[in-house]
N, C-alpha and C positions, 0 to 999 in steps of 0.2 A: 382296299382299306385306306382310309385317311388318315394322317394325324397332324392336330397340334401340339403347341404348348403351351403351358399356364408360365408364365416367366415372374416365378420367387424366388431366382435365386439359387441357394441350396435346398430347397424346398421345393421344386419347379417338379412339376410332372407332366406324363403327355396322358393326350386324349385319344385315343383309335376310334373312328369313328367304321362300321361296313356290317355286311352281313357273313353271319355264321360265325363271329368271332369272342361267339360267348366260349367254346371249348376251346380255343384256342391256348391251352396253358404255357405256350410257351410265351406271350405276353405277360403272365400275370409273373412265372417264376422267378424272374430277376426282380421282383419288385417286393419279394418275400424276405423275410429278417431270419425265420428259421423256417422245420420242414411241418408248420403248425398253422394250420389258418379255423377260423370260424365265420362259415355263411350265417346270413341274416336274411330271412325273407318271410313271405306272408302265405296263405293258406290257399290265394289265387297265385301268386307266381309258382308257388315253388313248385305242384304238380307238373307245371309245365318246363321248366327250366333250371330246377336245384340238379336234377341230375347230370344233364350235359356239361354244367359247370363244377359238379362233383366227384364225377367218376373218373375222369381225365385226370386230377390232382389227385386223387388216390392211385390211379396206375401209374402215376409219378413218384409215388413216395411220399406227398404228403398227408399227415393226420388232420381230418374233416372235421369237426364238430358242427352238425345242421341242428338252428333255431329257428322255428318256425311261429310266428306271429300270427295274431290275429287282423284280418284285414280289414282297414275304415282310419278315417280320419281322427273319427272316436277314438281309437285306437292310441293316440300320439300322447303319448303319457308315462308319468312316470310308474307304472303299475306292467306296463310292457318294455319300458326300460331296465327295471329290476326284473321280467323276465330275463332278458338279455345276459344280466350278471348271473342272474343264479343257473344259467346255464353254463358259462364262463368258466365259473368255481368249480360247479359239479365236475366239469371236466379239466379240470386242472391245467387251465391255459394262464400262459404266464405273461409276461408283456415284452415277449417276442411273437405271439401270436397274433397273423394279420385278420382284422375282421376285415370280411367282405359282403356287401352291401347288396343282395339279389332281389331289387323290385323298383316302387314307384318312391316319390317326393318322401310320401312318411317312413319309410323304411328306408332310406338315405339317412333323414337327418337322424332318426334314431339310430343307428347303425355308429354314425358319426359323432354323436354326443355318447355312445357306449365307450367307442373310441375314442376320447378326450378323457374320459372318467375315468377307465376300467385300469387300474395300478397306476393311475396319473397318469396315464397317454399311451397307447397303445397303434401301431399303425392301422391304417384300413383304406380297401380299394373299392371305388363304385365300379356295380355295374348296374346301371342304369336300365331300367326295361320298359317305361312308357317315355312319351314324347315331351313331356313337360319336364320329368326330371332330368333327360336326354341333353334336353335344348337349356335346365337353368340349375335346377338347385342339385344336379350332381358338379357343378364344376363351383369353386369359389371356398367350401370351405365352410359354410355355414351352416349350423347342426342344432338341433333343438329337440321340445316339445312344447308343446300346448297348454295354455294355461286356461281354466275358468274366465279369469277377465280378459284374456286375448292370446293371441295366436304366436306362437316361436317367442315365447316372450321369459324362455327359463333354454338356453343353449350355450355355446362354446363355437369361436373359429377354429374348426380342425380341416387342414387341408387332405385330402388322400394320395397316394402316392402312385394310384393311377386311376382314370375311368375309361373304362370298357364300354364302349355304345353301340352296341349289337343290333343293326334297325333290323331284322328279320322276329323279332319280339312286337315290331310295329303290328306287325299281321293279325296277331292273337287280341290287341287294346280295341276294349270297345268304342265305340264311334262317339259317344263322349265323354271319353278320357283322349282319345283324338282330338277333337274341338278344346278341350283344356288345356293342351299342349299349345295347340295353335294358338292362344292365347299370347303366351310368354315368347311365340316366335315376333310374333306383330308389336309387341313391345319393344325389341330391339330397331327396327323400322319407326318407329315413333320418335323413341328415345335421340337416335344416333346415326344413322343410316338410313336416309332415306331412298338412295337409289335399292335398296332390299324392299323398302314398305313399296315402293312400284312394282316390284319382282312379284313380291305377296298380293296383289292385286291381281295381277295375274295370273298367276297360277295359282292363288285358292282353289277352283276344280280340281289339279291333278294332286293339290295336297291331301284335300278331302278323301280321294276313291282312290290315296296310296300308291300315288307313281312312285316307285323305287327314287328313282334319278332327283325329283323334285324334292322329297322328304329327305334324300341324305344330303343336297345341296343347303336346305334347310338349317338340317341341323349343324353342319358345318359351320355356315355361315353366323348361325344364333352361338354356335360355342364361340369361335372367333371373335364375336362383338363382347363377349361375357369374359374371353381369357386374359382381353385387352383393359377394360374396367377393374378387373381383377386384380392384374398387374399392376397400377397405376394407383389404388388404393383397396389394399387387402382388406384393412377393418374397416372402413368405411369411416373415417378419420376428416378427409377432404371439405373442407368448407366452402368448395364452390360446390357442390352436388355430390363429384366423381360417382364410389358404388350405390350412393341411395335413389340415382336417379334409377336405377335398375327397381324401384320399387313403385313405378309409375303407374297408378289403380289400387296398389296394395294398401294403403290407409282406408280407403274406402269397401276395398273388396274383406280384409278382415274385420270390419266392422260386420261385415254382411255375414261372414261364416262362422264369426262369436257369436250375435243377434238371432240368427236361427239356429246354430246349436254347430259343432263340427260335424262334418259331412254331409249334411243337407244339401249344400251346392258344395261341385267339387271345387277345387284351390283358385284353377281357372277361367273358370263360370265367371266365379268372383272376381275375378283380376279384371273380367273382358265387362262386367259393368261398372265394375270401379274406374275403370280406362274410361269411360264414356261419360263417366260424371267428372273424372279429372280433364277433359276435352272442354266438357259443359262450364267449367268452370273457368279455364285459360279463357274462353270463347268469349264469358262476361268480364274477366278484366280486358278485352282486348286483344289479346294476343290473337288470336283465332280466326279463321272468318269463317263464315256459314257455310262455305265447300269444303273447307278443312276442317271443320269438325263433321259436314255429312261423312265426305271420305276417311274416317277416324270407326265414326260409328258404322259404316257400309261392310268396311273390310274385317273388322269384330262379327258383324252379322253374318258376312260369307264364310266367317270358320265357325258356324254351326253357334256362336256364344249368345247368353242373354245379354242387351244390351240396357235392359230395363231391371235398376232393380230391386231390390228386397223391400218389400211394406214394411219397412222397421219404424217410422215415423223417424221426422226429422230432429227429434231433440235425443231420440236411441243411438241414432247413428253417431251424433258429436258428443254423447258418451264414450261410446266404444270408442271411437279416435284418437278420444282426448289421454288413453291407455297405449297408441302407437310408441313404437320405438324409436320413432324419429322426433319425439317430443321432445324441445329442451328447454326447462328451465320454466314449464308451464306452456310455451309454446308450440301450435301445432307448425310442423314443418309437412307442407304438402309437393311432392314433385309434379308439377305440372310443364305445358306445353308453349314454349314461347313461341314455336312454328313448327310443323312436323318436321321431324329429325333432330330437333333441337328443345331439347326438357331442361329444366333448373328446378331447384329445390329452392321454396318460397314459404316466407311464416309470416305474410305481410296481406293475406287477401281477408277482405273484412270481412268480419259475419256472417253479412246479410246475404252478402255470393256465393259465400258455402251454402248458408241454407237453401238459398233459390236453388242452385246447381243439383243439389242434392233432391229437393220437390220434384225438377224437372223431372231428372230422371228415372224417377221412379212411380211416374202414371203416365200414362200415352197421352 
């Protein structure tokens, strides 16, 4: 087992990253307020995995309440967040009870935004069970749902008090919800560290067919780049970039998963084309050169991602953007790529480069 730490302070928790350390209760019991927790997970994880993380904590002593979700990106609303409560109530949890968080991205951040609402804040612990929530949005603190006009656009920064990254759950993730994951690893390699996006070049094969050793160096590595971000701007406050550069593809990729509907492509489908039109776009102001953005879009395509993408037309697209969270003031703020390893957050690229970048993209 690995671990880091997310450094807040009095708020700081750690990360365990290994295998078989979903039962593991003796991780999670210091991190408990009382002898009262309630799981949160969905209709694919839990068959597999509610009970190893359940039965352990009842042979313990503590009282379980299992809520089980419907599973989809559909799903991320507030109609399955008010299941969340009214299972809470039923069972007379009070706000010493830890919610704990058992699945993928959408059942995190609902978990987490139950957990910021539920008696005005409640604790709660990830444990994380695909690669994408593993490597991003279980660590940082950021909790949401889905809205009609766009994506994580009704949430709360609630941090948790610990996550649990169990990679032998890797085994069971279908092969793309793999490549989705892969997505937000290659992100951090763009963003910040490039001697990782050389690593990710190379070993794309053994991450693909699941070498143990390559996937948990992996996800190490992508928490470590995510705990440090973290640390350095929690809310994402920073006016040179700091956490929204963590959002590099995401203007573009939620434009793609509001435009065709949620869940149509998964979270990091979208990211790994949004990444290739946010490349296309550094590439036409300059920043770029034509090997850095093939090698941009190559190492996207060897994690299984579309590179190409959504028919949404080009005046849908800067709809939906114009709806992004990182809009201020009327302007769109896009993070893009001054050189691989090195992203900034920019509100200054004209028009016509968006639209081009956006056309390119999205026909061969």
């Amino acid at each position: 087992m690995r671990t880091l730490n997310v450094a807040l302070g009095e708020r700081a928790y750690p990360i365990h990253i290994g295998p078989g350390i979903l039962s593991q209760v003796g991780l999670i019991i210091p991190h408990l307020r009382s002898q009262s927790v309630a799981i949160v997970s969905n209709t694919t994880v839990a068959p597999l995995y509610l009970r190893a993380l359940a039965e352990p904590l009842r042979v313990s002593g503590i009282k379980v309440t299992e809520i089980v979700l419907p599973d989809g990106e559909e799903y991320k609303n507030w109609d399955s967040l008010n299941l969340i409560f009214d299972a809470l109530l039923a069972n007379r949890c009070d706000r010493t009870t830890t919610l704990i968080a058992l699945g993928g991205g959408v059942i995190g951040d609902l978990t987490g935004f139950a957990a910021a609402s539920y008696q005005r804040g409640v604790p709660f612990i990830q444990v994380p069970t695909t690669l994408l929530s593993q490597v991003d949005s279980s660590v940082g603190g950021k909790t949401g749902i889905n809205h009609a006009r766009g994506k994580n656009m009704i949430g709360a920064f609630w941090q948790p008090q610990l996550v649990l990254a169990d990679t032998e759950t890797l085994k069971t993730l279908p092969e793309r919800e793999l490549s989705a994951g892969l997505a937000e690893v290659v992100k951090y390699g763009l963003i910040r560290d490039l001697p990782f996006l050389d690593w990710l070049e190379a070993n794309m094969p053994a991450l693909r067919v699941r070498d143990a050793a390559a996937l948990t160096y992996a996800i190490e590595r992508s928490c470590q780049n995510k705990a440090d971000v973290v640390a350095a701007d929690e809310f994402e406050t920073a006016k040179d970039g700091g956490r929204a550069l963590l959002n590099l593809g995401h203007t573009f990729g939620h434009a793609i998963e509001t435009g065709l509907g949620y869940g149509v492509w998964l979270h990091g489908e979208a990211v790994g084309a949004g990444t290739v039109m946010a490349a296309e776009l550094s590439r036409r102001l300059g920043w770029l050169s034509d090997n850095d953005f093939e090698r941009t879009r190559n190492v996207l395509a060897a994690a299984g991602l579309p590179v190409i993408g959504a028919p949404l037309g080009v005046d849908r697209y800067l709809d939906l953007m114009g709806h992004d969270k990182k809009v201020i003031a009327g302007k769109l703020r896009l993070v893009l790529l001054k050189k691989l390893g090195d992203a900034i957050t920019y509100s200054e690229a004209p028009p016509d480069l968006i639209r081009a970048a956006i056309e390119t993209c999205c026909h061969e």
